[in-house]
KELUM-480704 format. One record per residue (C-alpha): y, x, z; residue in three letters. Coordinates in Angstrom, 2 decimals. Layout:
N
+---------+---------+---------+------+
!      c2 !      c1 !      c3 ! type !
+---------+---------+---------+------+
!       Y !       X !       Z !  ALA !
...
+---------+---------+---------+------+
END
This chain:
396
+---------+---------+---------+------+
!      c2 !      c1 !      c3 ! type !
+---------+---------+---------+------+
!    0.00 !    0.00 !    0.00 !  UNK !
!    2.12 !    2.75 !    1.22 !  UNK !
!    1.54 !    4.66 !   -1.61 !  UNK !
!    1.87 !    1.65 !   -4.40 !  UNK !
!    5.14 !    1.00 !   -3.09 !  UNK !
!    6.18 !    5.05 !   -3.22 !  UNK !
!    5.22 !    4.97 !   -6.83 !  UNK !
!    7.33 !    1.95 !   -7.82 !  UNK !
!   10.12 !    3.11 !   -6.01 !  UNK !
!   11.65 !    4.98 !   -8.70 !  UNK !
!   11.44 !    2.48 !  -11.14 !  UNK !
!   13.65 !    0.28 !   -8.52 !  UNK !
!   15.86 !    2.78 !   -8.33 !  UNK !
!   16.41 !    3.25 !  -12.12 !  UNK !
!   16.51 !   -0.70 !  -12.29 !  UNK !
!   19.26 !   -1.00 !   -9.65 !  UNK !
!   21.27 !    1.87 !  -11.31 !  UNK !
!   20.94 !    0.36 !  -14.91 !  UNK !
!   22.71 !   -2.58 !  -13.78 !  UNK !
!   25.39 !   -0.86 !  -11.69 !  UNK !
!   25.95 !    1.43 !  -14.90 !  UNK !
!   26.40 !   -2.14 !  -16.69 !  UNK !
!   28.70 !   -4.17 !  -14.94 !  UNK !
!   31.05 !   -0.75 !  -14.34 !  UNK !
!   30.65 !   -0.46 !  -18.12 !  UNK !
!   32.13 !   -4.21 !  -18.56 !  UNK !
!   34.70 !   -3.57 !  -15.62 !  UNK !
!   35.84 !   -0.19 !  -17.28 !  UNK !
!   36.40 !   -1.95 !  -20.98 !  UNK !
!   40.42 !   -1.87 !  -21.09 !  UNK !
!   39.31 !    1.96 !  -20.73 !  UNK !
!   36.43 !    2.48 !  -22.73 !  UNK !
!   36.71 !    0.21 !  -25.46 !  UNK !
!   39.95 !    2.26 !  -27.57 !  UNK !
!   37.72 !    5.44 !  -26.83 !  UNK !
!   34.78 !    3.58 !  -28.24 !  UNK !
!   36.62 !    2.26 !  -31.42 !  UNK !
!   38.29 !    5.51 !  -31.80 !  UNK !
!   34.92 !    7.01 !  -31.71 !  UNK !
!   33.52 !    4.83 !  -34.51 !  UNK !
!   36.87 !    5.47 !  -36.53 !  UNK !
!   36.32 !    9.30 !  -36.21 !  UNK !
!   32.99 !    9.41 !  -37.33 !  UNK !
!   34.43 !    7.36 !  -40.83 !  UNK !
!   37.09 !    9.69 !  -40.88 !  UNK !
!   36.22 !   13.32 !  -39.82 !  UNK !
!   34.67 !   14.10 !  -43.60 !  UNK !
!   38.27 !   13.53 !  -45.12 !  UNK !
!   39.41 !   15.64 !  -42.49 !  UNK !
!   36.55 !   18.21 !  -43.40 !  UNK !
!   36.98 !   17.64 !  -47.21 !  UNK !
!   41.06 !   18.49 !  -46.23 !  UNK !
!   39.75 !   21.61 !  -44.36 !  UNK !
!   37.97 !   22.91 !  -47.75 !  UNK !
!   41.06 !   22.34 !  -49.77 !  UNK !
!   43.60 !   24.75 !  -47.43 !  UNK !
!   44.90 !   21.45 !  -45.24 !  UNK !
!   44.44 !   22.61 !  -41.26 !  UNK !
!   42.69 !   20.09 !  -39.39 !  UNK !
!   45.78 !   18.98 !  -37.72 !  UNK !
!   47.87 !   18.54 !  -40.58 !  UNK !
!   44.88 !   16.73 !  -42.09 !  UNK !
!   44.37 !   14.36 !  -39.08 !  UNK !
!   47.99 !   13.42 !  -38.77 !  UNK !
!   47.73 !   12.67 !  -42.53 !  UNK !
!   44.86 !   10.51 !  -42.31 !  UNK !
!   46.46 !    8.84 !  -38.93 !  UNK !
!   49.73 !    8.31 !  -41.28 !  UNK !
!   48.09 !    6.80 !  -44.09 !  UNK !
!   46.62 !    4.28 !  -41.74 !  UNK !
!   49.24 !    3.17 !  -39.99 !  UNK !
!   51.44 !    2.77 !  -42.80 !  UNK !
!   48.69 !    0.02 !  -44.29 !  UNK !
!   47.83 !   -1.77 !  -41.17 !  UNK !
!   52.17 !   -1.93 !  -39.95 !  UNK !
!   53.61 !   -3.60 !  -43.07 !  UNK !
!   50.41 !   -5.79 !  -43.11 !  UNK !
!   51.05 !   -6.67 !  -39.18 !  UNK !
!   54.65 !   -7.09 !  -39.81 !  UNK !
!   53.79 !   -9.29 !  -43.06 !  UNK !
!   51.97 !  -11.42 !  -40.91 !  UNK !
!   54.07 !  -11.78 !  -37.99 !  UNK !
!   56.67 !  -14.81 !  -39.60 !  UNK !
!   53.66 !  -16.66 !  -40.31 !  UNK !
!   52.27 !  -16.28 !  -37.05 !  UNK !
!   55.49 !  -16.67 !  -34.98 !  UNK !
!   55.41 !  -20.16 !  -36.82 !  UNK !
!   52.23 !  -21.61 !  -35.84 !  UNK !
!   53.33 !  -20.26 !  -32.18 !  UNK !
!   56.22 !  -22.08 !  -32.68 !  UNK !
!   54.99 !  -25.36 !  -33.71 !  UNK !
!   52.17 !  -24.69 !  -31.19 !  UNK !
!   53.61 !  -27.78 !  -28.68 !  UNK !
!   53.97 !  -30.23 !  -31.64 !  UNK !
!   50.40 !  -29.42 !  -33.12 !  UNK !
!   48.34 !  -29.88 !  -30.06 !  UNK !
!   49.94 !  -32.94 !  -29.30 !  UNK !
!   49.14 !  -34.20 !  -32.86 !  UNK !
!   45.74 !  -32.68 !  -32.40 !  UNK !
!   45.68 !  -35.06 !  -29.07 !  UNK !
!   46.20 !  -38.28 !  -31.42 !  UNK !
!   43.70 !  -36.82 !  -33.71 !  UNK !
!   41.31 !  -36.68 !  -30.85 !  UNK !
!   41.98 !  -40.09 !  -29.85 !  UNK !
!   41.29 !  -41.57 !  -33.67 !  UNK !
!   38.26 !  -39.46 !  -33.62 !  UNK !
!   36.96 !  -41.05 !  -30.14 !  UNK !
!   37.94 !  -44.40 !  -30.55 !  UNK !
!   35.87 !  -45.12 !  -33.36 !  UNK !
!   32.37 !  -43.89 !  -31.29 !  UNK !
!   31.54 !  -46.51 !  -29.10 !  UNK !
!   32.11 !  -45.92 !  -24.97 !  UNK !
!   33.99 !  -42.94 !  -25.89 !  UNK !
!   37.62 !  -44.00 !  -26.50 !  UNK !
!   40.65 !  -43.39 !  -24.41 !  UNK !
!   40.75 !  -45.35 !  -21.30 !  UNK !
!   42.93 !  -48.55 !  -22.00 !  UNK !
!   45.22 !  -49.61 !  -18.97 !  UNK !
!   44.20 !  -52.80 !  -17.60 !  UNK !
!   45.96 !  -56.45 !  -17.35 !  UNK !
!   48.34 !  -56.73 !  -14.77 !  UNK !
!   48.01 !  -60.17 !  -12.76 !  UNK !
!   51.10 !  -61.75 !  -12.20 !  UNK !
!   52.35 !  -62.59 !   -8.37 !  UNK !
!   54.92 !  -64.68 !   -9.27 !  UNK !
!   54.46 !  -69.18 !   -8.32 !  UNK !
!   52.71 !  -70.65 !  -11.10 !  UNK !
!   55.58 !  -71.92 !  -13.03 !  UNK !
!   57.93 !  -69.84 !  -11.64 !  UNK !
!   58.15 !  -67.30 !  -14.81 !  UNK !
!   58.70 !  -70.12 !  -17.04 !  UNK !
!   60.34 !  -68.93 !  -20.43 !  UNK !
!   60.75 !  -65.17 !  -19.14 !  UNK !
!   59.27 !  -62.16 !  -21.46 !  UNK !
!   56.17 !  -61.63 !  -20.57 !  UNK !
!   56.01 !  -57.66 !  -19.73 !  UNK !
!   53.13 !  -57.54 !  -16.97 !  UNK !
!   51.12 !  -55.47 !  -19.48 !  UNK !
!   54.16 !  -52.97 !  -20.81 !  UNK !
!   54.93 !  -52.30 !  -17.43 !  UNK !
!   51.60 !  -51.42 !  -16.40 !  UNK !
!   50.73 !  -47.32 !  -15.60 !  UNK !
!   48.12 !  -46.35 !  -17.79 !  UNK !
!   44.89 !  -44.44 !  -16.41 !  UNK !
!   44.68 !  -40.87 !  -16.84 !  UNK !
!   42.35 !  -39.83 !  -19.61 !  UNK !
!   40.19 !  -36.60 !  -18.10 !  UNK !
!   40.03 !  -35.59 !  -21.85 !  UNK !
!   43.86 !  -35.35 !  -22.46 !  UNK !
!   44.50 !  -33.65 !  -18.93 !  UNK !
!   41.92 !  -31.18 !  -19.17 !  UNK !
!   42.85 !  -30.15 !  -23.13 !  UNK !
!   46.65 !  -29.97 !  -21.60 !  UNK !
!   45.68 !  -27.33 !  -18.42 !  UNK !
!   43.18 !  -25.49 !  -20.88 !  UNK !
!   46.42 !  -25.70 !  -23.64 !  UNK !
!   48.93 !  -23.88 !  -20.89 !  UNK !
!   45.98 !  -21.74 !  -19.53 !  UNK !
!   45.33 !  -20.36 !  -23.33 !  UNK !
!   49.35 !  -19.45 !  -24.05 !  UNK !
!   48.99 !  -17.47 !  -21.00 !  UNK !
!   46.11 !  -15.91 !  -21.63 !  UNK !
!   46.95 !  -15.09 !  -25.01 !  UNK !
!   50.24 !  -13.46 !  -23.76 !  UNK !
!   48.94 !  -11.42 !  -21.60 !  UNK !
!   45.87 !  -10.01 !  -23.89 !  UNK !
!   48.74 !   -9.81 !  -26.43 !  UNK !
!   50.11 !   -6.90 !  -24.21 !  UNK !
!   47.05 !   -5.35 !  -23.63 !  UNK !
!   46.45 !   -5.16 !  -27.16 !  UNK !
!   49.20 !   -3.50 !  -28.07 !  UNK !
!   48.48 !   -0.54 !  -25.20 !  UNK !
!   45.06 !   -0.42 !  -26.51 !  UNK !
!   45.84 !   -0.05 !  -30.44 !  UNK !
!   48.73 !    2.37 !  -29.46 !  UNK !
!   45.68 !    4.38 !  -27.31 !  UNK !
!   43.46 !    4.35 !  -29.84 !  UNK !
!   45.79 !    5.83 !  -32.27 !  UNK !
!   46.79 !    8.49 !  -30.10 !  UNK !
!   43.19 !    9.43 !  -29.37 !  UNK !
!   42.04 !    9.08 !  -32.43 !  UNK !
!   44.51 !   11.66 !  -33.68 !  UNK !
!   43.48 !   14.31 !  -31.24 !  UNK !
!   39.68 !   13.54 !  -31.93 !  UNK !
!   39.71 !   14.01 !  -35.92 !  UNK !
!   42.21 !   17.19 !  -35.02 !  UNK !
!   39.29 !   18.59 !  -32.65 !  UNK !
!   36.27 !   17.20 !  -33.99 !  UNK !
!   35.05 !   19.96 !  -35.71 !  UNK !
!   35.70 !   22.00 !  -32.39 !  UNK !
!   34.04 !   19.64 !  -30.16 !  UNK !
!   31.37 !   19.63 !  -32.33 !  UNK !
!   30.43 !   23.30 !  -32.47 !  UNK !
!   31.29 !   23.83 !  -28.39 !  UNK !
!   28.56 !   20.90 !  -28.30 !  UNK !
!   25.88 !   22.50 !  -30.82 !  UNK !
!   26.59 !   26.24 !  -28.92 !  UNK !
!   25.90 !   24.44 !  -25.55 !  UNK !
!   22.07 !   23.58 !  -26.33 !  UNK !
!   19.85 !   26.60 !  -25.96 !  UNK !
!   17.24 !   25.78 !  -28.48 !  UNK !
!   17.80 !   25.73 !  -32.44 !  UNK !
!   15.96 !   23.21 !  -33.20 !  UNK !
!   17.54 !   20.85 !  -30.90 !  UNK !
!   21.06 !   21.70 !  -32.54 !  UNK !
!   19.26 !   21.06 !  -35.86 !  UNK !
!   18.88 !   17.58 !  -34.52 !  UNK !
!   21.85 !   16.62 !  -33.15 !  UNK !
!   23.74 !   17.81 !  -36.07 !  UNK !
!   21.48 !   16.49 !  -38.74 !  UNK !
!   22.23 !   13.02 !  -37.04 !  UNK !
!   26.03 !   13.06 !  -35.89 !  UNK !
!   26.34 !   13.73 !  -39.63 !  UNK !
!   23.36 !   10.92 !  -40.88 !  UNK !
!   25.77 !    8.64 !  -38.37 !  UNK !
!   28.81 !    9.32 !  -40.08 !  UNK !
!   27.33 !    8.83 !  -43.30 !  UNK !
!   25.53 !    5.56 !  -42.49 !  UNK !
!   28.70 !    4.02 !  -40.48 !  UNK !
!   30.78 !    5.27 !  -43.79 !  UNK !
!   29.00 !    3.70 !  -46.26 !  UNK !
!   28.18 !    0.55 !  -44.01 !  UNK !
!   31.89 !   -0.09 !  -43.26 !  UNK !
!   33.60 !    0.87 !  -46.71 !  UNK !
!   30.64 !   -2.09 !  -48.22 !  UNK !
!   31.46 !   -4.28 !  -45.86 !  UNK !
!   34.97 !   -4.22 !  -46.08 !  UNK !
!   34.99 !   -4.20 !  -49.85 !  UNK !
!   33.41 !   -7.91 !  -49.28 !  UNK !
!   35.19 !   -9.16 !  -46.11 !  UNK !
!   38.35 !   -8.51 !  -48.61 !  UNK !
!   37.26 !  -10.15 !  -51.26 !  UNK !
!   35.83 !  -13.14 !  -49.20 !  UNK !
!   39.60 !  -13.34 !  -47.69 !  UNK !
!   41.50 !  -13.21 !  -50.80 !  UNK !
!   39.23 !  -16.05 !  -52.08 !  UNK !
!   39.83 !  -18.21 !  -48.62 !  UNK !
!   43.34 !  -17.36 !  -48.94 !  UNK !
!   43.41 !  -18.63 !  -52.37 !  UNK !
!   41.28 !  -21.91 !  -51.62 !  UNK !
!   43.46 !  -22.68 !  -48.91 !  UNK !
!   46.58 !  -22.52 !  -51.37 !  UNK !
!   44.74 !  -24.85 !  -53.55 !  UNK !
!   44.14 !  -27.12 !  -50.45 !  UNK !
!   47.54 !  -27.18 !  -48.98 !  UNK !
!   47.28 !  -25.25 !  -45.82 !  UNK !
!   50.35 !  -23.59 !  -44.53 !  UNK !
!   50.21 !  -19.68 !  -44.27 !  UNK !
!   46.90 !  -19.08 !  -46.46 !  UNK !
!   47.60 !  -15.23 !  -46.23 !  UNK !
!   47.75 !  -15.09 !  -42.61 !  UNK !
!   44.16 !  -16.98 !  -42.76 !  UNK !
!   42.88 !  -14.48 !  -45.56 !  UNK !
!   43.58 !  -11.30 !  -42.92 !  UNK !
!   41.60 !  -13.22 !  -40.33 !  UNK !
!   39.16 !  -14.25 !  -42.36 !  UNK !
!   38.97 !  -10.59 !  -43.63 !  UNK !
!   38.92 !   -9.41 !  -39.80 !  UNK !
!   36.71 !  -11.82 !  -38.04 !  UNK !
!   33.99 !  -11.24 !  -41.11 !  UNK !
!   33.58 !   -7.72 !  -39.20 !  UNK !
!   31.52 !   -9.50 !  -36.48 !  UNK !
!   27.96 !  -10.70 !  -37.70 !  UNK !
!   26.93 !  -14.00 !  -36.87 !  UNK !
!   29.74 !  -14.98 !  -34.56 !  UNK !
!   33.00 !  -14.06 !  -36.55 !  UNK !
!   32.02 !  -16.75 !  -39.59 !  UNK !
!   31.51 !  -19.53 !  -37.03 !  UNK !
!   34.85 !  -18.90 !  -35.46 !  UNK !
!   37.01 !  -18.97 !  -38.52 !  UNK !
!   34.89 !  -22.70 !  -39.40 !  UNK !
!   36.07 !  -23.60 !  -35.77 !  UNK !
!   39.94 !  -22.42 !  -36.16 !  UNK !
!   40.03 !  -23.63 !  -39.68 !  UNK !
!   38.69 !  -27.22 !  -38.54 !  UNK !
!   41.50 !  -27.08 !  -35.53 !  UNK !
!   44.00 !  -26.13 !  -38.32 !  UNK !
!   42.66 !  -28.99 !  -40.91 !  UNK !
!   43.19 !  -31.79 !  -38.18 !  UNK !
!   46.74 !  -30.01 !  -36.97 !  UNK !
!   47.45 !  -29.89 !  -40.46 !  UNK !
!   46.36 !  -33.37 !  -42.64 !  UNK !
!   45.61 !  -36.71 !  -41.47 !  UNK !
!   42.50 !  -37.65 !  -43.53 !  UNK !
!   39.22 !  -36.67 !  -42.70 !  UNK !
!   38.25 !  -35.42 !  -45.77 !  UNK !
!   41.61 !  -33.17 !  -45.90 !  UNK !
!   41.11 !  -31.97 !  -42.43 !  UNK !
!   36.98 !  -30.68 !  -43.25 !  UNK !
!   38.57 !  -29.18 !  -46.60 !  UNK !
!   39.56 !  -25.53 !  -45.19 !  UNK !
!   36.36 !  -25.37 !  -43.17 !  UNK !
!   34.33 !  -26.71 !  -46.24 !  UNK !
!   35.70 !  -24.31 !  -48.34 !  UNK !
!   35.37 !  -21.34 !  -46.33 !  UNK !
!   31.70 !  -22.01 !  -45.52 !  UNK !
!   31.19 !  -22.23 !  -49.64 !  UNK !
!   32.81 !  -18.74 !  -49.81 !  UNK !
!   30.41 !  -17.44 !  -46.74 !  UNK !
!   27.26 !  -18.65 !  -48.12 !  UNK !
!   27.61 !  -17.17 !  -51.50 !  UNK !
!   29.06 !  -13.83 !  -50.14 !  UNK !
!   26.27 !  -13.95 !  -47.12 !  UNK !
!   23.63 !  -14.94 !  -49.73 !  UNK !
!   24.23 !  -13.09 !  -52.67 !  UNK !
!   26.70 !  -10.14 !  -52.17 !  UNK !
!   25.93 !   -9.12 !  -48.64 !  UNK !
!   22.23 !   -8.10 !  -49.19 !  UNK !
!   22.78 !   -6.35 !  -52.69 !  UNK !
!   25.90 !   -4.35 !  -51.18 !  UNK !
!   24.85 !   -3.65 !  -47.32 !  UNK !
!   21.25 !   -4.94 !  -47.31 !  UNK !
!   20.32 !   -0.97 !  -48.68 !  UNK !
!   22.44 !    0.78 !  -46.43 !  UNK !
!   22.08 !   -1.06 !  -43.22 !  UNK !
!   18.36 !   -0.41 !  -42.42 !  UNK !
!   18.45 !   -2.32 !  -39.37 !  UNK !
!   16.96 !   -5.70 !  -38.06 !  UNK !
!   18.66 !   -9.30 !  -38.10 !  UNK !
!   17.26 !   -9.47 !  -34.48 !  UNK !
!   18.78 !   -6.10 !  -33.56 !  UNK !
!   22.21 !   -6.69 !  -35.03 !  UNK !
!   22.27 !  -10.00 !  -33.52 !  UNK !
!   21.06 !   -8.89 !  -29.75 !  UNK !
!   23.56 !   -5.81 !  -29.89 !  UNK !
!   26.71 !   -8.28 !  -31.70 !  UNK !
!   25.64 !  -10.67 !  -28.40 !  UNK !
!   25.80 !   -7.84 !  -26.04 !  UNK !
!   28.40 !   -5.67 !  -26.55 !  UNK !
!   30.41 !   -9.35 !  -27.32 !  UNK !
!   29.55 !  -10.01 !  -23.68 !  UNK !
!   30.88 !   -6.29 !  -22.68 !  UNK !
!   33.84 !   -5.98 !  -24.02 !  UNK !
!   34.78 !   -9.22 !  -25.83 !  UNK !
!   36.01 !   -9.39 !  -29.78 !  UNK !
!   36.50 !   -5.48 !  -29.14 !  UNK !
!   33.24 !   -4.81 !  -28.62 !  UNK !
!   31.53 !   -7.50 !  -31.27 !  UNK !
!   33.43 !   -5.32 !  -33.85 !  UNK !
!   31.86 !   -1.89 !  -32.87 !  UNK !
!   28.58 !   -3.35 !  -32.33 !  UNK !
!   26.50 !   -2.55 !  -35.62 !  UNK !
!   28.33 !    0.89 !  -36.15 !  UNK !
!   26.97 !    1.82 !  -33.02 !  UNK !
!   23.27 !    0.23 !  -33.27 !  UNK !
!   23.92 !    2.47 !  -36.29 !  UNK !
!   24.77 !    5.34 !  -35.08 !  UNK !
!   21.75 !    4.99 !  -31.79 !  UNK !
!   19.16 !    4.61 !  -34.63 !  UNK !
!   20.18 !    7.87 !  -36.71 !  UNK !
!   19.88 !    9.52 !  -33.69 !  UNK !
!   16.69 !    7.73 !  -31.90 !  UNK !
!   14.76 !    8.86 !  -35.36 !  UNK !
!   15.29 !   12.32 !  -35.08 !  UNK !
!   13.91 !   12.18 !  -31.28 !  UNK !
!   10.36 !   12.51 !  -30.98 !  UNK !
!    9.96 !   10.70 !  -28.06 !  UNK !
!   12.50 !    8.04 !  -28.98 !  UNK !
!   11.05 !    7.23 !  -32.78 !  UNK !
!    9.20 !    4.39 !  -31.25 !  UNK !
!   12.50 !    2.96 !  -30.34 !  UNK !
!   14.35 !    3.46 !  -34.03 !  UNK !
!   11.43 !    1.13 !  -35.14 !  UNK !
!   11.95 !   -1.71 !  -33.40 !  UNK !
!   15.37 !   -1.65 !  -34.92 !  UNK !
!   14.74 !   -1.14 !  -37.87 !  UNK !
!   13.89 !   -4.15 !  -40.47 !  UNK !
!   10.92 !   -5.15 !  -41.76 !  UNK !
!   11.23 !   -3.60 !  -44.98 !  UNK !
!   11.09 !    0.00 !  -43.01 !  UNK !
!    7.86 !   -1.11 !  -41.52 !  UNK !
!    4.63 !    1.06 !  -42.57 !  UNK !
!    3.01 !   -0.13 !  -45.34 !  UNK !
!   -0.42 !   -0.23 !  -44.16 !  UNK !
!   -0.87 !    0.96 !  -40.78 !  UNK !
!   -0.04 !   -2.10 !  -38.86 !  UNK !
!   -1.71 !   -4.52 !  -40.50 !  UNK !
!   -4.93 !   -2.46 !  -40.68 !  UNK !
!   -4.22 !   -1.95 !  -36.52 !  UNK !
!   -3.60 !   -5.79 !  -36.06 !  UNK !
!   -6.98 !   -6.48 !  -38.04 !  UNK !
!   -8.97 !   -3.93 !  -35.89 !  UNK !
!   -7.70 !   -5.45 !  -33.14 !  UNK !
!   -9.00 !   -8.52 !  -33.96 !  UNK !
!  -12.27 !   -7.65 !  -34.88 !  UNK !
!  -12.67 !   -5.57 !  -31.83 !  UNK !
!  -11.74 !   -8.70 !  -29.11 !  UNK !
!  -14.31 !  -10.92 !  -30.09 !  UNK !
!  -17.15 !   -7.73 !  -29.94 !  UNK !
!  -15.57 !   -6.85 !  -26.21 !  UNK !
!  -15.96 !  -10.09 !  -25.03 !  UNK !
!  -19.60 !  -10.53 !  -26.03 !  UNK !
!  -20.43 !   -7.85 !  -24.08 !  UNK !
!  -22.00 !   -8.65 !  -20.64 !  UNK !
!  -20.37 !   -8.10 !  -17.71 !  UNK !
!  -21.43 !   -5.20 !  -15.25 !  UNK !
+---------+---------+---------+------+
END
């Protein structure tokens, strides 16, 4: 007993410190996530800087470069879209309370689930003794609160707060992850070799080379596909949306273009803001399930047809993998960390295959196409054939 519970004590120890190690990773994400994303940026980046190095450009001229060039496509583009945003802020009050009379169109027509109505008011007065006055007992009566309108209002003031204040820490983070991101690309190829000199056996530097740069590759090509088709699949919402009448159709072709970055979860909430903005927007239902109609025509042909020819053959990963990590690092760090998920499943399987002892992790994230071509089903049918021979065997 003694010695059962001495064995399985470091496994309980290892358990308890895996979940510490978790929660300080979500508590630590204002901190952790720029360096992440920076991280993932300077893997995409460092071969320019390299390919600069070749050509006579020092590293540090050819990181600020780089750093330059990206600022000066993402600022216009930010301050592009900050009118159009700045209006829907504006018109924020207005819209939910139209979305409130929306709401109570939608509910009255399902049975049991309309707005509460107030009820008759019975009159005090002597019977006669309101002869030829208005009647106004009902006008004058206080109408119930409807739990539905109250709570949207408190969640309506709780979300401009909330969206202040994450507006703030945005900015601090992108202006962190800028900064950092310069000084990585500048030192990357220093880091790199202090890291290589640090491990005593050559083979072992072999291996972590071989797959920092396999990981740069693979996040390169995996991000430059992907957002080759996230712009094309916002230029053709944006364009829709012009066709349908929505207000500010480029400002819903960058988010579209953005939130398309996040597997799984980024499609189904553009359909959700897109259905908010077709009932803000029009009063019939078919014009307010146009913009998320449309959209979700663009996503299945792009998800269908483009998205496996383009970054089916460079992603060699899982559904289930990309979805578990998207879920995880979504709970982690929020939208932050659902956009860094697959470059770093990426960049954990480059390295997992070039691990011995960790190979048998790379496959179970990799796809099925990956998969041996023989070897498992032949093991599957062996073990098959073997379970019915073992059980016919008599017991000792």
């Amino acid at each position: 007993m003694t010695r059962a519970v001495a064995a399985g004590a470091p496994w309980a120890v290892r358990g308890l410190f895996a979940i510490v190690l978790l929660f300080a990773l979500r508590e630590a994400g204002a901190l952790l996530a720029p360096v992440t994303i920076a991280v993932v940026l300077t893997f995409v980046l460092a071969p320019a800087v390299r390919y600069l190095r070749h050509r006579g450009i020092p590293e540090v001229m050819g990181a600020a470069l780089l750093v330059l060039l990206l600022l000066g496509s993402v600022v216009p583009l930010a301050a592009g879209l900050a009118e159009p945003a700045a209006q829907w802020w504006k018109k924020a009050p207005a819209s939910v309370a139209q979305l409130l009379a929306q709401s109570d169109r939608m509910r009255a027509a399902v049975p049991d689930m309309g707005p509460p109505q107030p009820a008759p008011v019975k009159s005090t007065l002597p019977r006669g003794a309101g002869a030829g006055l208005p009647v106004a007992a009902s006008a004058s009566a206080t109408p119930p609160a409807d739990p539905v309108k109250e709570r949207l209002a408190s969640e309506g003031v709780a979300l401009t707060g909330a969206l202040l204040e994450r507006g703030i820490a945005f900015a601090l983070s992108a202006a962190a992850t800028v900064i950092l991101l310069y000084f990585l690309l500048a030192s990357e190829h220093w880091m790199l070799s202090r890291c290589v000199e640090a491990i005593p056996q050559r083979r072992a530097r072999a291996l972590l080379l071989g797959g920092v740069r396999a990981a740069q590759r693979e996040i390169g090509r995996y991000l430059f596909a992907l957002g080759c088709i996230n712009l094309g699949a916002g230029a053709l919402t944006g364009l829709a949306l012009w066709a349908l009448g929505l207000a500010n159709p480029v400002l819903w072709a960058v988010v579209v273009a953005v939130l398309n970055f996040i597997p799984y979860f980024g499609p189904l909430l553009t359909m959700g803001l897109l259905l908010l903005a077709g009932m803000i927007s029009f009063n019939e239902l078919p014009a307010m399930l146009a913009p998320m109609g449309a959209f979700a025509l663009i996503h299945a042909i792009e998800s269908n047809l483009f998205s496996p020819w383009m970054v089916g053959r460079r992603l060699a990963l899982s559904p289930i993998s990309v979805f578990l990590s998207v879920m995880f690092w979504g709970w982690l760090w929020g939208i932050a960390g659902a956009l860094i998920a697959v470059p770093v499943l990426i960049a954990l399987h480059s390295l997992f295959r070039r691990q011995r002892r960790l190979r048998h992790f790379a496959r179970f994230l990799e796809g099925d196409f990956n998969a041996p071509a023989s070897a498992a089903p032949e093991a599957i049918e062996l073990a098959e054939h073997a379970r019915p021979a073992a059980e016919a065997q008599p017991r000792r």
